[in-house]
Structures are given as C-alpha cells and as structure tokens.
SESEKOL-121518 format. One record per residue: residue in three letters; y, z, x of N, C-alpha, C in turn. Coordinates in steps of 0.2 Angstrom, whole numbers, plus 5000, padded with zeros to 4 digits. Example, Ala and Ser with C-alpha at 12.3 -4.5 7.8 and 13.67 -1.06 7.14 Angstrom:
# SESEKOL-121518
ALA497250395066497850395062498450395066;SER498950355064499550365068500050395064;
This chain:
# SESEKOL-121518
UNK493152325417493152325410493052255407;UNK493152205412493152135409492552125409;UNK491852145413491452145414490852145408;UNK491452215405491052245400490952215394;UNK491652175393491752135387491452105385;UNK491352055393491052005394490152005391;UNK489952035390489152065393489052095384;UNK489452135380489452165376489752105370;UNK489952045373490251995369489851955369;UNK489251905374488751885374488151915371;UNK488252005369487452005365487452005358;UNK488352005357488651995350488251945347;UNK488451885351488351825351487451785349;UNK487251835355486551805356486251855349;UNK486451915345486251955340486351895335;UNK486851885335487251835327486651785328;UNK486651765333486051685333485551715331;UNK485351765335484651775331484451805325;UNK485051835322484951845315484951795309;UNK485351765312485251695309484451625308;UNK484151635315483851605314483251655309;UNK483051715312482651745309482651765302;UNK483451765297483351765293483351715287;UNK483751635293483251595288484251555287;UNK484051515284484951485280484951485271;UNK485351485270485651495263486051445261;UNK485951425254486451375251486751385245;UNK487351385246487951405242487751435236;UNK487651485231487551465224488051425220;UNK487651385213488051355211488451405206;UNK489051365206489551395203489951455205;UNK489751465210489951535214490551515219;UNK491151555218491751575222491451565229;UNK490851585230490851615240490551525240;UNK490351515250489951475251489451505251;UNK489451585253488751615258488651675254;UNK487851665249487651725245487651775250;UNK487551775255487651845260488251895258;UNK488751845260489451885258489351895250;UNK489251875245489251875240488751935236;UNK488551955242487751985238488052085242;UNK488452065247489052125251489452155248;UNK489752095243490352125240490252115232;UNK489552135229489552135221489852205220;UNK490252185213490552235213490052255206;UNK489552265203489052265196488352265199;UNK488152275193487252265191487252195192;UNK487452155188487452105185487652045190;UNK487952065195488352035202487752025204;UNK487452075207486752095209486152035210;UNK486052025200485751985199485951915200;UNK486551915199486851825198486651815204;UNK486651845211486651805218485651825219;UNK485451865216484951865218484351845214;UNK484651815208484251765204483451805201;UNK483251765197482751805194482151815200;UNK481951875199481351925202480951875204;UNK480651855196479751815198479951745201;UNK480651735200480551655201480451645209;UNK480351575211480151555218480751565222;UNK481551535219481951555221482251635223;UNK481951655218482351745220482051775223;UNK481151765223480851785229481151765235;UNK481151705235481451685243482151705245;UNK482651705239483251715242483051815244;UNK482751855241482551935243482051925250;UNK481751875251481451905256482151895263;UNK482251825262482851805267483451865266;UNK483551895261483951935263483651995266;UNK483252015265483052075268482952075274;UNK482652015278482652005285483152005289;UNK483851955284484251965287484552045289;UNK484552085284484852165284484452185288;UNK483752165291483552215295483552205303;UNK483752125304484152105308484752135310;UNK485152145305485852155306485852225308;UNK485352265308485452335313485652325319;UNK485352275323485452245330486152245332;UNK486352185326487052165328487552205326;UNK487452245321488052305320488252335326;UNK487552355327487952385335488052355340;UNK487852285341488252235347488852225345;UNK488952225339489752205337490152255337;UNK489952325336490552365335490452395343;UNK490052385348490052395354490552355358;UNK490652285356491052255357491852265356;UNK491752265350492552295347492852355352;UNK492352395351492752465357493052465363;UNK492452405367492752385373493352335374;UNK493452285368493952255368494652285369;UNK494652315363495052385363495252425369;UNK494752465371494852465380495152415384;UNK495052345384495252295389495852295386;UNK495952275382496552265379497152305382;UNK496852395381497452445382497552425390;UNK496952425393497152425403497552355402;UNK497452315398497952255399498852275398;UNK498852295394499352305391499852355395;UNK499252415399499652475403499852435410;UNK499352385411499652325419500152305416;UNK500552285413500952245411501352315408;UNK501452365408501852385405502152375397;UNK501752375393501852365388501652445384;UNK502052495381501752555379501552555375;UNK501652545368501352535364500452535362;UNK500352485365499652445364499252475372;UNK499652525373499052535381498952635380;UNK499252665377499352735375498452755371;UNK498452815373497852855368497752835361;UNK498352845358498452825351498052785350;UNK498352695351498052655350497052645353;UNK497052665358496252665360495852705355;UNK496052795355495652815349495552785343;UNK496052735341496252705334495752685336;UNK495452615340495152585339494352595341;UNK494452635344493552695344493552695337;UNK493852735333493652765328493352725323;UNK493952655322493652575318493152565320;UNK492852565326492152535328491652575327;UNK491652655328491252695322491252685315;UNK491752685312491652675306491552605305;UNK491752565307491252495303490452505305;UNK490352515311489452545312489152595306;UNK489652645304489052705300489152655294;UNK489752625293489652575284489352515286;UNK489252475291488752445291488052475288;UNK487952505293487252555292487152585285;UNK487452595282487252615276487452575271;UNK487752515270487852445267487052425268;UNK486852425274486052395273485552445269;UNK485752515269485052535267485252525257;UNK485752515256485752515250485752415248;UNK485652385252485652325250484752315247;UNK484552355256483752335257483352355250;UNK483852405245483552445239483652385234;UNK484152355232484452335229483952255228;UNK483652245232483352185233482452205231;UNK482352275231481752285227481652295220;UNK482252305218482352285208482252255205;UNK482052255200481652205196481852175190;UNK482452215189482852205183483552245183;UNK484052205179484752255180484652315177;UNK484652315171484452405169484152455175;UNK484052445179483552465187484052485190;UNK484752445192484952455196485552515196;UNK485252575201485452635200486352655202;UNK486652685198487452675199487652715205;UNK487252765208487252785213487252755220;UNK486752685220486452645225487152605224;UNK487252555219487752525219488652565222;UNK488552605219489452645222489352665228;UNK488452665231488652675239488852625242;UNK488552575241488652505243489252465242;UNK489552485237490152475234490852505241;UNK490752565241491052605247490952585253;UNK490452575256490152595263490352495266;UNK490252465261490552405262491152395264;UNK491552395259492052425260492552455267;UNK492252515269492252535275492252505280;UNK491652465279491452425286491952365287;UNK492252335281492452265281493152295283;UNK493552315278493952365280494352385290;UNK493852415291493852435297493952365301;UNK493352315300493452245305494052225304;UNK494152215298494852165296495552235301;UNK495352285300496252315304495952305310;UNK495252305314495352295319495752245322;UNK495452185318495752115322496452115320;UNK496552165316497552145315497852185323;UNK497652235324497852295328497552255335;UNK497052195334496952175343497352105343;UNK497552085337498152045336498752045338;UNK498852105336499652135339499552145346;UNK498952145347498852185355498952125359;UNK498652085357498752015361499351985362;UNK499851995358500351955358500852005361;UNK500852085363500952085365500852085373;UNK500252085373500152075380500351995383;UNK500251945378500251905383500851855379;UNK501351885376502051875374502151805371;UNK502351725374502451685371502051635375;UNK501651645378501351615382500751575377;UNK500451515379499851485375499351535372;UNK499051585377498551605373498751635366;UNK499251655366499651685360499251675353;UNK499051605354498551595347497951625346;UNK497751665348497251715349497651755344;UNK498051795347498451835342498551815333;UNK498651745333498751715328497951725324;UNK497551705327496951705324496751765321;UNK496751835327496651905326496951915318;UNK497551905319498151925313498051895308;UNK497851825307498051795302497351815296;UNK496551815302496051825299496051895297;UNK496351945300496452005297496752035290;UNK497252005289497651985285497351985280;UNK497151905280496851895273496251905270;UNK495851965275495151995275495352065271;UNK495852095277496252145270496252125262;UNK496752075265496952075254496152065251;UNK495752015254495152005249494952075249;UNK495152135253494252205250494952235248;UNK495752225247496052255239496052235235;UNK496352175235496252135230495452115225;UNK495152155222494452145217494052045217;UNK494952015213494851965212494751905218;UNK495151945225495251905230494551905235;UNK493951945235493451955237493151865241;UNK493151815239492951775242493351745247;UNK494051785248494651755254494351795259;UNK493651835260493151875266492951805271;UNK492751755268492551705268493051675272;UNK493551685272494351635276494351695284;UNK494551765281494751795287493951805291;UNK493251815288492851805293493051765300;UNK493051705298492951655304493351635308;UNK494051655307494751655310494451725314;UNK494051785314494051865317493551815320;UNK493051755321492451785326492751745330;UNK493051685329493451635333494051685338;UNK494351715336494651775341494251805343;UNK493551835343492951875346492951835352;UNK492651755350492351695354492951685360;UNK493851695357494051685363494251745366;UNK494051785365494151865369493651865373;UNK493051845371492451835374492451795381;UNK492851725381493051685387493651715390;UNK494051735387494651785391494351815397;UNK493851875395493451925397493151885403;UNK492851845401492351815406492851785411;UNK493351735410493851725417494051785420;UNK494451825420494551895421494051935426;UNK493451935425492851975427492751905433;UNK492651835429492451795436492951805442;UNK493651785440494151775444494151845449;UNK494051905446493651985451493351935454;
C-alpha cells in the first residue's frame, strides 16, 4: 500500500506542475481578498463576481486571464483524478497503519468507506465545477450569466472543497492517532489545522478567502504523506 501512495502521490505532484506550467501564472487582482484569481474565480458567489475576476471580455487583460483559465480547467481533469486517487489510497494506508498498531477507530470499515466516498465526491464536484467554469469564461456580459450555470458551480464547488477540507481533518486525526506524540505528529497538525480553516471559509460566505490558508497547510500534509509513503515502501 505504501507503494501505492507513493506512485499516486508523485502523479499528484507531477499533474499539479504540469497544470501549472501549461496554464500559465496569475497575479493577484488588485483589490481583491484572494492572492489567486483561480481560487477566486471557484468560489464566486454572483454574476458580478464572475466579472470582477475575469475582467472585461474585449480587453487584452480578460482575454488573457479566460484563456489561462480555461486551460487551466482543462488541465485540471488530469489532476482531479490524480488527486482524489491519492486521497483514497491514503486513506487505505492510513487504516492498515493504524489496524498494525492497533488503534480501532482509524483502522475499521467505517472510517475507509468514509474516506472512499470523500474522494468520489470531490472527483464528481471537481468535474462539474470545470464544466460550468469552462461556460462561465465564454460570456460576454453579466446579464449572460445564467443562474442555472452559476448555482451549479456554486454547489458542485462546494462539494469538492468541502469534501478536501474533511478529508484532511479525518487523515489528521488519523495521523495522530497513529503515530501518537511522536515528531511526525505535526503532520497531524497540518492535516487538522488546514482542514479546519478550509471548513470555516466554504461556511462561512464572508470567510471564502481563509481557502487560501487551509489550501497549503492540506498540500504540505499531501507532500509529507507523500515522503512518509515513500520511506515505508523503500524500507520494504
């Protein structure tokens, strides 16, 4: 299983870079709560939201930030599934961790399905988070934008983010219990803490840019799951 992590965790990785390169970098808008119009353009809750991050249609700016986004979304098919492929398996490693160690909780049925199911559901709300973004980026004006497209994108977001953020609280808890007070325990801390506050921003309306905090706190627990995984599978 370590194996698996390991290999499912590396294409995570090598997805993220390549999505990255190919769709290009972004810089901050001005005035705006987020750093990354990406996240910002995820979690519009309006028409008008819509607009502010993707800026006028004919200008040189709007064009470029709709092309870069769209590339990005059509990249992120890839990584959806490298990532939520990953989360399952962690999930998996985690419980065989926790049932060697006797630990019940964190090694039972319950908990694994729990965590199968998270990693479905952030995959099908990924996936349909992109097709209403990719729509959302060929409109040309706010009255255009249909409340339809918008409320799916609204929900299906949600879902996806949602589901990440309990992952990482629930492989949080996993960790800590697994490897109790021991150094790596700040793994734990990371999982939890980035969960946490990835939660409160997709309930809280107002708090939507504290996505931005718990993001990088969950990938840096990915990153060290990732090495965990890979000692484990080497020392086999």
């Amino acid at each position: 299983m370590a194996w698996l992590v390991a290999l499912a965790g590396l294409l995570t990785v090598v997805s993220a870079t390549g999505m990255s390169l190919f769709g290009g970098t972004f810089q901050p808008r001005p005035g705006s709560a987020y750093k990354n119009p990406i996240v910002e353009f995820e979690l519009v809750l309006s028409a008008q939201e819509v607009f502010d991050v993707l800026l006028e249609p004919n200008s040189v700016e709007g064009k470029s930030i709709r092309f870069k986004m769209d590339r990005i979304n059509y990249a992120d098919y890839v990584f959806m599934v490298c990532y939520s492929g990953f989360i399952a398996c962690v999930f998996l490693f985690l419980g065989a961790l926790n049932r060697s160690a006797s630990r019940p909780i964190f090694s039972g049925n319950r908990f694994i399905n729990i965590g199968l199911s998270l990693a479905v559901l952030m995959l099908l709300g990924d996936a349909v988070e992109n097709v209403q973004l990719l729509r959302l980026t060929n409109v040309s004006a706010v009255g255009e934008v249909e409340s339809s497209v918008l409320n799916l994108l609204i929900i299906f977001t949600r879902i996806k983010w949602i589901a990440l953020f309990a992952s990482s609280l629930l492989l949080g808890l996993a960790y800590a219990s697994y490897l109790g007070r021991s150094f790596g325990v700040i793994i734990s801390f990371l999982y939890c803490i980035g969960g946490a506050i990835g939660l409160i921003a997709m309930i809280v309306p107002s708090a939507r840019p504290l996505a931005e905090i718990g993001m990088p706190l969950m990938a840096i627990g990915w990153i060290a799951t990732l090495g965990h995984a890979s000692v484990r599978a080497w020392q086999k």
